[in-house]
C-alpha positions in Angstrom: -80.9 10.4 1.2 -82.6 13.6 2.8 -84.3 16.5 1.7 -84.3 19.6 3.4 -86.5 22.4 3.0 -86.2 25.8 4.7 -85.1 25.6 8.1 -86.5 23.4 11.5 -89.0 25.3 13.8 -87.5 27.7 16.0 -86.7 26.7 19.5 -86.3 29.0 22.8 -84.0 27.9 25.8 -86.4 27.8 28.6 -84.0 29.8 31.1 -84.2 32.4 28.6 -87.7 32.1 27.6 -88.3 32.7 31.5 -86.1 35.7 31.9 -87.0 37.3 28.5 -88.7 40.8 29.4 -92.7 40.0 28.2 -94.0 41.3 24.9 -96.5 43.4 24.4 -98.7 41.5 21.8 -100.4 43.9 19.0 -103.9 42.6 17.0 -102.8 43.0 13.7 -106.0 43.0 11.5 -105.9 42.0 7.7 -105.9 43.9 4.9 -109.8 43.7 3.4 -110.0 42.4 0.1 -112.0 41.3 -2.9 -110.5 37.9 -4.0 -110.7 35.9 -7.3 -110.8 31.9 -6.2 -110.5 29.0 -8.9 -111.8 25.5 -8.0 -111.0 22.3 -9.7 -113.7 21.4 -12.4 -113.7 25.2 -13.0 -114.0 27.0 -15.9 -113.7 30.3 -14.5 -113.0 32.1 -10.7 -115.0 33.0 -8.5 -115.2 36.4 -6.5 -115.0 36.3 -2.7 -114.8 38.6 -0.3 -112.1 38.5 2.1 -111.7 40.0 5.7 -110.1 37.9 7.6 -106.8 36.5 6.3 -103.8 38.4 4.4 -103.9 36.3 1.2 -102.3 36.2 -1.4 -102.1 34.8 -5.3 -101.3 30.8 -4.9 -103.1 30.2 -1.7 -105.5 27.5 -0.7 -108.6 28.2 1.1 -112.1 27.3 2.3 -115.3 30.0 1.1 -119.2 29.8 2.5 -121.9 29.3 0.2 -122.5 26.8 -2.7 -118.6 25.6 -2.6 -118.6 25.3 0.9 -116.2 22.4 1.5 -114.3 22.6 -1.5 -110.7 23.7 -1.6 -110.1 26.6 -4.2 -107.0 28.2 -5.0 -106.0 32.3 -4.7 -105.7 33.7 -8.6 -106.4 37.4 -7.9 -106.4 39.7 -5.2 -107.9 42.9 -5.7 -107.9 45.9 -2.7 -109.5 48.1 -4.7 -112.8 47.7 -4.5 -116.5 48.8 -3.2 -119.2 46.2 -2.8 -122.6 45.4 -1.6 -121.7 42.6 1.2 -124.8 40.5 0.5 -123.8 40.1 -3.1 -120.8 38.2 -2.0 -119.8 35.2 -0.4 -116.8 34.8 1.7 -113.2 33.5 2.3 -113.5 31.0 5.8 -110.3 29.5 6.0 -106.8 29.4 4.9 -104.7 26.6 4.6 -101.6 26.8 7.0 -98.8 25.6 4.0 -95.6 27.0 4.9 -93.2 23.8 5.5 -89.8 23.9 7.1 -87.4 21.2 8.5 -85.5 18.3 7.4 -86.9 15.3 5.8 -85.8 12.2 4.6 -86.7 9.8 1.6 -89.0 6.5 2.5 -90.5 5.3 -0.8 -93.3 7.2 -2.1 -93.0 9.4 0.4 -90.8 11.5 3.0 -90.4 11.4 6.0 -89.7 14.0 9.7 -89.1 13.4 12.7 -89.1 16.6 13.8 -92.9 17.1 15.3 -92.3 21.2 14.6 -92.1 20.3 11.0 -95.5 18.6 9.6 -97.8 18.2 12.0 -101.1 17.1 11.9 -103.1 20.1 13.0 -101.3 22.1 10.1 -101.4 19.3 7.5 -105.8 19.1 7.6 -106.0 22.9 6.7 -105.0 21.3 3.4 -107.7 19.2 2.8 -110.4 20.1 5.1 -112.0 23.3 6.1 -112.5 24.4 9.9 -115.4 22.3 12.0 -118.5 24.6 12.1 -119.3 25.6 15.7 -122.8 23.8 15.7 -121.0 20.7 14.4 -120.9 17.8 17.2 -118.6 15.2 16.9 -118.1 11.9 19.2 -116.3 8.4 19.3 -116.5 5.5 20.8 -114.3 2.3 20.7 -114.5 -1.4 21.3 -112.1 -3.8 22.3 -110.9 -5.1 19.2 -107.3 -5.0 18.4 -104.4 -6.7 15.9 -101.5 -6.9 14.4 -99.8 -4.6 12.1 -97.9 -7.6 10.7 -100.8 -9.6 10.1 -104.0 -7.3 8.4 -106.3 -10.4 8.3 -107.1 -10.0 12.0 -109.0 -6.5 10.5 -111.6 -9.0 9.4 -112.7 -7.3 6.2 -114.1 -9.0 3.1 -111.8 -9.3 0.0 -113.4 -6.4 -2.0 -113.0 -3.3 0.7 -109.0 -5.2 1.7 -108.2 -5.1 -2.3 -109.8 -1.0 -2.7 -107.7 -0.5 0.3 -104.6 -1.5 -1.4 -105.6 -0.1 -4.7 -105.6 3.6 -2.4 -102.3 2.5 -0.8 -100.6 1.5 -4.7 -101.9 5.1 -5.8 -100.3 6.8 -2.8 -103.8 8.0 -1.4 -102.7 7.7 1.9 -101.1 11.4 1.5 -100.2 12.0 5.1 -99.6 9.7 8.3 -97.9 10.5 11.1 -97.2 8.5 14.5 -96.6 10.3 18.4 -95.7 7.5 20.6 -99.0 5.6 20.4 -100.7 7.6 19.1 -101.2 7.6 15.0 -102.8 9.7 12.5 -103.6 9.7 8.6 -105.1 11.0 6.0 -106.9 9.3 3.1 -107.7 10.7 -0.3 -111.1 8.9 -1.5 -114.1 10.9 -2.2 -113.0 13.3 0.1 -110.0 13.7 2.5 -111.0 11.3 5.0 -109.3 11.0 8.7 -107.8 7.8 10.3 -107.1 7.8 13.7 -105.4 5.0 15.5 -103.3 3.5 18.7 -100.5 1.4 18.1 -98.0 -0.1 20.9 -95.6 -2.7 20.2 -97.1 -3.8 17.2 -100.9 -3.8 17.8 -103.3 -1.7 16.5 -106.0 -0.7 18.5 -109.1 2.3 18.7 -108.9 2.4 14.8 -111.6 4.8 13.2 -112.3 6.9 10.1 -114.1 10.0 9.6 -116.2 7.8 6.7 -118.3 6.8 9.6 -118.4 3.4 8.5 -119.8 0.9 11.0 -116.8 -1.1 10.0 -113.2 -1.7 9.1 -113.5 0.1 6.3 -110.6 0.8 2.7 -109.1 3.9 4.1 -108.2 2.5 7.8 -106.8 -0.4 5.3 -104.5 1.6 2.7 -103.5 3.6 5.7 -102.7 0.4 8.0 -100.3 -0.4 4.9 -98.4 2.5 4.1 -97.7 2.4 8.1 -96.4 -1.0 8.2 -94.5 0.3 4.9 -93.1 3.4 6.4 -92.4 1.4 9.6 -90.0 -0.7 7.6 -88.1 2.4 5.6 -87.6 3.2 9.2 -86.5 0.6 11.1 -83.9 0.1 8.2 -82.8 3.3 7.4 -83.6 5.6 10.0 -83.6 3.8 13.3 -81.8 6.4 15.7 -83.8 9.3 14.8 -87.6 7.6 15.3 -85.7 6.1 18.7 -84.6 9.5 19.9 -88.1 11.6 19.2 -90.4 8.6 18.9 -92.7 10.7 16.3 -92.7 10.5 12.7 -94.9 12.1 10.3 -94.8 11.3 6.4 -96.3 13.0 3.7 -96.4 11.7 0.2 -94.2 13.2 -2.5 -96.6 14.5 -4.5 -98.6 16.4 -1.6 -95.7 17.9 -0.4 -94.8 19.5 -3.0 -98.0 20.1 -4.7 -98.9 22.3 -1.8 -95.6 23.7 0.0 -93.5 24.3 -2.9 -95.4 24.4 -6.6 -96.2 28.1 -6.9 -93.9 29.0 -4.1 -91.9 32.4 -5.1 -89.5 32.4 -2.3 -87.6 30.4 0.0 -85.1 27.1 -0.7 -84.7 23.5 0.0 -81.4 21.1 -0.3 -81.0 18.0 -2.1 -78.1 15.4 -0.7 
């Protein structure tokens, strides 16, 4: 079975992307606004002001000050307005959560292989506001590798391999995706937390988590399961299409529609 929602990405022919006549690119600036933003735990909504996005009622986004880090969600937007900048704190990101392409049922979740669809860089607006500029991040890697048929070669103690599993049962694991070697997920726990990965031929290798654990830790776990899950789904139902792109991204039901369709007022998507 496949679900299809909106339309795939567009794509230009290259001879006519070449002999298309350039375009004259214009800096469209937003519409200023004063914006009321309602967090989870929340009685009430907070006011924001807003200069740098065209938002509107439903939206996710990211705001400075005491919140900072915390998703909210768009209930108001008011352009009518006249306030004292230092009295307000403001809207610092958007999350990017317009979805289109064809995807395809694989347990608790579904499934693209269309890398225009769902892919990474747009799914982490989602969860996780922008890096600060003063932020630093490195990584480093050792030469430690195993097999996604066999987890015990992770060498982790019982408790941290059974709250890994208990995050894969619960679906935590709300996004992974695979290009060529390269692999990505994303783990719900106290925060969105992000896996990173190689895998050839079987074997996992340079696996990290934005936890910073010093080890193996449960999210690289729950996430090492739901690929060796999705892996399966595909091998036995979808085959040709991971052979011809060799990408797949899979997002779980839940998330999917939680954030591209509930509150959505236009659009469509087709069930077969």
């Amino acid at each position: 079975m496949k679900l299809k929602i909106g339309f795939s990405c567009d794509t230009v022919d290259k001879q006519q992307a070449e002999t298309a006549a350039p375009v004259k690119s214009e800096t469209v600036v937003p519409r200023k606004s004063v914006v009321q933003v309602q967090f989870p735990n929340r009685g009430s909504a907070l006011a924001y002001y807003n200069d740098r996005f065209d938002l509107r009622v439903g939206d996710f986004v990211f705001v400075d000050g005491k919140l900072e880090g915390q998703r909210g969600r768009v209930t108001a937007v008011n352009y009518n307005f006249k306030i004292k900048l230092s009295d307000y704190q403001r809207v610092i990101a958007l999350a990017d959560t317009a979805v289109t392409g064809q995807f395809h049922f694989a347990g608790s979740h579904v499934v693209t292989f269309d890398r225009c669809a769902l892919p990474a860089e747009k799914v982490v607006t989602w969860f996780n506001p922008p890096a600060k500029e003063e932020d630093e991040f490195v990584s480093g890697s050792d030469d430690s590798a195993f097999r996604l048929d066999d987890l015990a070669g992770m060498k982790i103690s019982p408790e941290i391999a059974q709250r890994g599993r208990d995050y894969y049962v619960n679906n935590n694991v709300l996004y992974l995706c695979l290009d060529g070697s390269r692999g990505y997920a994303i783990v719900q726990g106290n925060e969105a937390y992000e896996v990173e990965l190689a895998y050839h031929d079987g074997e996992i290798s340079r696996l990290t988590c934005s936890c910073f654990c010093s080890y193996n830790c449960k999210h690289e776990f729950a996430a090492m399961l739901q690929l060796r899950d999705t892996l399966d789904y595909i091998e036995k139902h979808y085959a040709d299409a991971y052979e011809r792109t060799g990408y797949f991204a899979a997002v779980a039901k839940s998330t999917l529609f939680f954030f591209a369709m509930d509150g959505s007022d236009a659009g469509s998507f087709t069930l077969n």
